[in-house]
Structures are given as C-alpha cells and as structure tokens.
C-alpha positions in Angstrom: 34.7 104.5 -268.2 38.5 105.5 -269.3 40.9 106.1 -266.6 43.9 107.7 -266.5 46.8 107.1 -263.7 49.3 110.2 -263.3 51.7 109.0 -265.0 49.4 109.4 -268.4 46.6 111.4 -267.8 46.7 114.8 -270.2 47.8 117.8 -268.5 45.0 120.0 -266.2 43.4 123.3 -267.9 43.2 126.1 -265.6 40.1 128.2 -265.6 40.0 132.5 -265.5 36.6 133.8 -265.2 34.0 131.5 -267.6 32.0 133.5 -269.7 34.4 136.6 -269.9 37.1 135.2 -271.9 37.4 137.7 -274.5 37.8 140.4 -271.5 40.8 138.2 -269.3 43.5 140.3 -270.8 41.8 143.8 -269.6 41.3 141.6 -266.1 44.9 141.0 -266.6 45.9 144.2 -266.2 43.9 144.3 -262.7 46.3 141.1 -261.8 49.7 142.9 -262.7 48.5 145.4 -260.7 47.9 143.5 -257.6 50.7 141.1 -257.9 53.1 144.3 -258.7 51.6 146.1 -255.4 52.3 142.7 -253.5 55.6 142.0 -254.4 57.0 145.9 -254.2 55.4 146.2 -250.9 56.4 143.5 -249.1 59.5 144.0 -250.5 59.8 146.9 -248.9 58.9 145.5 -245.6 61.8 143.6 -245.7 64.3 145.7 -247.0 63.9 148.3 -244.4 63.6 146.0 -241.6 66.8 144.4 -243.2 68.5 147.6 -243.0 67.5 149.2 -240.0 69.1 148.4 -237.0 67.1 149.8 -234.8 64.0 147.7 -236.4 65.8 143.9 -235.4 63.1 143.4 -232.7 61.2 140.1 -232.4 57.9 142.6 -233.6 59.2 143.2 -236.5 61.5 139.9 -237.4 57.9 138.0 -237.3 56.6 140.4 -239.6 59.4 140.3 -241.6 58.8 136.5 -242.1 55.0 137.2 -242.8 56.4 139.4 -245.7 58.6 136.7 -246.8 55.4 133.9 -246.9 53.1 136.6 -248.5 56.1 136.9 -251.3 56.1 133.2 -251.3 52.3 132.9 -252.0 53.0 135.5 -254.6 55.2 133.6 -256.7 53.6 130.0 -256.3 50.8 131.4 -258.2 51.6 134.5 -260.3 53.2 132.4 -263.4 50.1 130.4 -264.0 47.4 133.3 -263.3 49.5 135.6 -265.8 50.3 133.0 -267.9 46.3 131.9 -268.6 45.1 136.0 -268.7 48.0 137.3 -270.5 48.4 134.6 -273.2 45.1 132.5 -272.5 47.4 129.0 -271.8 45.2 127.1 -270.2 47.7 124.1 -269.7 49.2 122.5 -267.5 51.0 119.8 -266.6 49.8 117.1 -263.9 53.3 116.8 -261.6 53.8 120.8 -262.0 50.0 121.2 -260.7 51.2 119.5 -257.9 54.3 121.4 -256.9 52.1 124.2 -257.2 49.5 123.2 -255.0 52.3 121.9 -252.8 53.7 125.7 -252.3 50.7 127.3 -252.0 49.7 125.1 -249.1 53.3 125.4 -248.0 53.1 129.1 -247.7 49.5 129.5 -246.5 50.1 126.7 -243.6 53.2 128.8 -242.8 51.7 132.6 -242.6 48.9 130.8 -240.0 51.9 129.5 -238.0 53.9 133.0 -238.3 50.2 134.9 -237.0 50.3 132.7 -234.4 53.3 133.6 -232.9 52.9 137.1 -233.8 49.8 136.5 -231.5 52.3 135.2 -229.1 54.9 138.1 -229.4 51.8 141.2 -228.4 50.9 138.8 -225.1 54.6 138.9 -223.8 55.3 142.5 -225.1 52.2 143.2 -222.7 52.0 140.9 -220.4 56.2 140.6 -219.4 57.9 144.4 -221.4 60.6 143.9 -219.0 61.5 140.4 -220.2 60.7 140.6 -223.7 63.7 140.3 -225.2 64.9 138.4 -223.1 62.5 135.8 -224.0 62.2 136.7 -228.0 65.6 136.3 -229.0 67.1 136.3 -232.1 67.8 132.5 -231.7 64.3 132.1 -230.5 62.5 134.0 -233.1 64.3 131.7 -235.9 63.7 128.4 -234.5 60.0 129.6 -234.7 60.6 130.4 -237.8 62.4 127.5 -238.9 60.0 125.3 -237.0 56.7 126.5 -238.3 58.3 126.0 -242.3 59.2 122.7 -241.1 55.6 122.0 -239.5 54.0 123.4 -243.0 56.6 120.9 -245.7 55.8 117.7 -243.1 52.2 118.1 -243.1 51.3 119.2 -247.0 54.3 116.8 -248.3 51.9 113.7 -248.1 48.9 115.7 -250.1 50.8 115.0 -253.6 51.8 111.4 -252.5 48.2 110.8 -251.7 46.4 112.2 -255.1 49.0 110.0 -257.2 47.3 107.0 -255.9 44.1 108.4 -257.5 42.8 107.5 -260.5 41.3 110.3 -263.2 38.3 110.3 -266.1 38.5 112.5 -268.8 37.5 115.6 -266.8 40.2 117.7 -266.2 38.8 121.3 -265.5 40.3 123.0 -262.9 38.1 126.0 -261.2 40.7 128.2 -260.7 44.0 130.0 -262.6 46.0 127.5 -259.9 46.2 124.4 -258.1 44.6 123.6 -254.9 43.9 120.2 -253.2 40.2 120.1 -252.7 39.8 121.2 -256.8 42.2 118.8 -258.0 40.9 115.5 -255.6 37.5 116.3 -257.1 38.2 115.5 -260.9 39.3 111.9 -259.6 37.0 108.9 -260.4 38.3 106.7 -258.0 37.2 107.1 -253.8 39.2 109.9 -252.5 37.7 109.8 -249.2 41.6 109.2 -247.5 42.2 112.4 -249.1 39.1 114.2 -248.2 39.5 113.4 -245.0 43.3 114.8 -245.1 42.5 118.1 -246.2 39.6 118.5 -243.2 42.2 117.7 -240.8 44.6 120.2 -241.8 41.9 122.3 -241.9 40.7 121.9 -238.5 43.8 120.5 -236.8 46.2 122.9 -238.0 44.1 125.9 -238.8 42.0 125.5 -236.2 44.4 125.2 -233.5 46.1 128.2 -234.5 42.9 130.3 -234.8 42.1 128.8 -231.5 45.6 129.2 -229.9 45.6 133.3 -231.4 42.4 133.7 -230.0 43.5 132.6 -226.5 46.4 134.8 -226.7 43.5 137.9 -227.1 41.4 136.8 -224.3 44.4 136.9 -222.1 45.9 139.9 -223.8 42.2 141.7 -222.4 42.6 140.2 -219.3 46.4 141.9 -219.1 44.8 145.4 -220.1 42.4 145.6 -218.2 44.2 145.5 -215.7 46.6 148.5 -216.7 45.1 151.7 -214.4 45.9 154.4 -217.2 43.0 154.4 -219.7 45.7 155.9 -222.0 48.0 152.8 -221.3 45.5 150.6 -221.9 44.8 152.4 -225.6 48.3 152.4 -226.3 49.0 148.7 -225.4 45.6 147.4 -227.5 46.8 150.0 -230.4 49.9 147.6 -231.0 47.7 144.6 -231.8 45.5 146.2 -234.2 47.8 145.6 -237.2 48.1 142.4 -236.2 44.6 141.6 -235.4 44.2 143.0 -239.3 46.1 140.5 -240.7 44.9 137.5 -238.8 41.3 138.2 -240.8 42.5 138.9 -244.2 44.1 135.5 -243.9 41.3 133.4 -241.6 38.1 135.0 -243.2 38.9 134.2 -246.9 40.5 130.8 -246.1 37.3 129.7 -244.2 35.3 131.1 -247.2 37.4 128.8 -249.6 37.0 125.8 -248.0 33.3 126.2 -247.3 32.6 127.4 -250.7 34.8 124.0 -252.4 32.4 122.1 -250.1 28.7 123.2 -251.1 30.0 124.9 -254.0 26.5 123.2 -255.9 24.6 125.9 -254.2 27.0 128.8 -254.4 27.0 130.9 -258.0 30.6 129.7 -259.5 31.9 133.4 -260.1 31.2 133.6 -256.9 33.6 130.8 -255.5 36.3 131.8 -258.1 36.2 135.2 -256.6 36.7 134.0 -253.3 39.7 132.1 -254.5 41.2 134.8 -255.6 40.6 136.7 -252.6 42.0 133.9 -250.9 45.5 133.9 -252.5 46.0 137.7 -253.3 44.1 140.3 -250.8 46.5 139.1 -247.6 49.8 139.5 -249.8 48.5 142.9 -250.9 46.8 144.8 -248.2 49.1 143.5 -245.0 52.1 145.8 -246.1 49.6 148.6 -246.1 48.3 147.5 -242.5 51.5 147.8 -241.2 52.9 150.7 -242.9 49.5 152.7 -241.5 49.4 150.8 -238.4 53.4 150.8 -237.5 54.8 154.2 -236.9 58.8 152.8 -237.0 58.2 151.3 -240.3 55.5 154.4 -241.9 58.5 156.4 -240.9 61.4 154.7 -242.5 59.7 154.5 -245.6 58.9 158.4 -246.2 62.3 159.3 -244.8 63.5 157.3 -247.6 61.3 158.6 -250.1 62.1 161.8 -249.3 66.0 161.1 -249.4 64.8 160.7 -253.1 
C-alpha cells in the first residue's frame, strides 16, 4: 500500500451532491441565495446595534458577537462551496483544507461559548434587573468575548498539528464542499485513534458542557419565574428567552446530527449526511437574524424605521 505524508500527498476533492452533478450550478443558485441572506442579515444585526446607542446593552453586544461568528462561519466556507457548484473545482489543497477546517471549528466552538453566556445574560436580566448592568459591563461583556475566541483557537489549534502526523492512501474524497475533522481523519491509513479520541472530547467536553451549563441556566431561569406573582410578568420575562432558546437549537440539533451521522454514517443514506452538513454550517447563520428581528422588538423596529427612511 502507497502512502502519502502531508507534505506530498495530492490535494483533497471536495464533494457537492453525487449523482446530481450536471444540476450543482442550478443548486448553486439555492447557495448564493442562502449565503447572500446570511451575510446581508447579519450584517445588519450589526450595523444597527453599532449605530444605535440606545441598543449597547449586554443583550444585544452578545448577539452582536453571535452575528459576527455566524459571518465568520460564512466566509470559512462560502469560497470552496461556490467555488465547486459554480465552476465544478473540486480541488483542493491539503494545508488550505486545514486552515479551513481550522476556522470552521474556530467559529462553531465560539457561537457555543457566545450561547452560553447569552444563556447567562437572560438568568441575571431575570433573576438580579436591578444589577444587570452593573454586573454585564462593557468590560465584562468583552472579556467574555475575548475569552471564549481564545478558548475556541487553544482547543481546535492542536486538530491540524495532530492530522499532519497521519499518514494517507490514495483516497482522497472528501464528503462534503468543505473541510471538517472527522471527514478528513477518516481518509488516513495510519491509526488515528489520538485523533478520534480528540474530536469526542471536544465534542463532549466543550459542547457538552455548554449545552449542559445553558440548560442549567433554564432550569433556574423557571425556578426565577415562577416565582414572579403576575402571570403577565411571568409571560413577559420567559418571552425574552425565546429568541434565544431559538438559536441555541438551530446550532445544537444539527451539530449533534453531524457528528452522529460522521459516526454510523454506514447505515445512514449519504445524501442524507451531506444534507445534514449543510444544515449544519448554513441554517444557524441564516435563520438567527430572522429570530431576532421577529423576536426583538428594539432591533424589528430599527430596521423598518430605516427602511422606511428609504
């Protein structure tokens, strides 16, 4: 058997949708779309909070940052996904696979820290409104931020280092129009247990703490309103987390479809787990500025006072 080390193994091919070739650049239009609807809504998120004054309140600084991560995810994976259904180029090269898989974890590892302390954010704005403020300061709110980014480049920067100590045959078939750990460790012919084991503890170290740590903030966020008297109060203060509680599941349910489906993907139909993927990387980054522009008054009506200023 013929291996390859990374230094000289022929660049990856990215895979669209096998079997529809001849149709990826009508699908193509369907990805312009998304990743136009994406970046020109969470663009927006950020502009207005950017402008408006009266919208610098940890709330909307956290989603601010969500924006940013979403925008990030955007651009880690929109050159190659246009690039193979625009113009069917299929290559890639082995190092740029891995700065690319290296963002994309980047940028998902951060939007699961930035939910959590948007989690964090509803329990004091309900729990302590007096203090809130007070304890989500500006100074506060970027050390989060800056920590959580931080947390996210620490833990993905040894994924790369660890898959150029594998070896690789002559398969080099990725399953998806980007780069993502568990599909690239699999085309190795040398034991990539280290890394298999790597990814599973992000996944339930990292991930799962913060799924955990989100849902804790819930139960306690209950325990806080029901407590309220006012059945009205009680709507109004669960009526804030609803956006939020929106987000946390277009991120959590697709990534914990992913990594199931990259693990018993033998008994799943393929078109099935490339959907998935897709779903993975695209539906949070597109349907979270809707969420909030429905779900948030302040921003829903900055945006059509500006519109209507036009």
């Amino acid at each position: 058997m013929v291996f390859f080390n990374s230094s000289t193994y022929k660049p990856f091919l990215l895979t669209g949708f096998p079997g529809l070739e001849d149709s990826h650049p009508v699908i193509s239009i369907l990805f312009c779309a998304l990743y136009l609807i994406a970046l020109v809504g969470n663009v927006i998120i950020l502009v207005i909070i950017w402008v408006e004054q009266s919208l610098h309140a940890p709330m909307y600084l956290f989603l601010s940052m969500l924006a940013a991560s979403d925008l990030g995810l955007c651009a880690a994976t929109l050159p190659t996904v246009l690039k193979l259904f625009l113009f069917n180029i299929r290559e890639i090269d082995f190092d740029a696979c891995l700065v690319q898989m290296f963002f994309i974890h980047v940028f998902s590892l951060t939007e699961s820290g930035i939910l959590l302390t948007m989690a964090f954010d509803r329990y004091v704005a309900i729990s302590n409104p007096l203090r809130y403020t007070a304890i989500l300061t500006n100074s506060t709110i970027a050390k989060i931020g800056a920590g959580f980014l931080f947390r996210a480049v620490a833990i993905i920067f040894p994924g790369p280092l660890l898959i150029k100590r594998l070896k690789f045959c002559k398969a080099n078939v990725l399953s998806h129009a980007y780069c993502l750990h568990p599909d690239i460790i699999k085309l190795s012919c040398s034991d990539h247990h280290v890394n298999n084991i790597y990814g599973l503890i992000v996944i339930l170290v990292i991930f799962g703490m913060d799924s955990l740590l989100i849902l804790l903030s819930y139960l306690k966020i209950l325990v806080t309103v029901l407590g309220i008297a006012s059945q009205e109060e009680r709507f109004k203060a669960l009526n804030t987390c609803v956006s939020h509680v929106c987000a946390v599941l277009l991120v959590y349910v697709p990534m914990v479809g992913v990594s199931i489906f990259h693990r018993i993907e033998k008994h799943v139909p393929p078109m099935v787990h490339i959907i998935m993927g897709y779903i993975y990387l695209l539906i949070p980054p597109v349907l979270n500025p809707f969420v909030y522009c429905i779900k948030t008054r302040e921003i829903r009506s900055r945006i059509l006072g500006n519109i209507l200023k036009f």
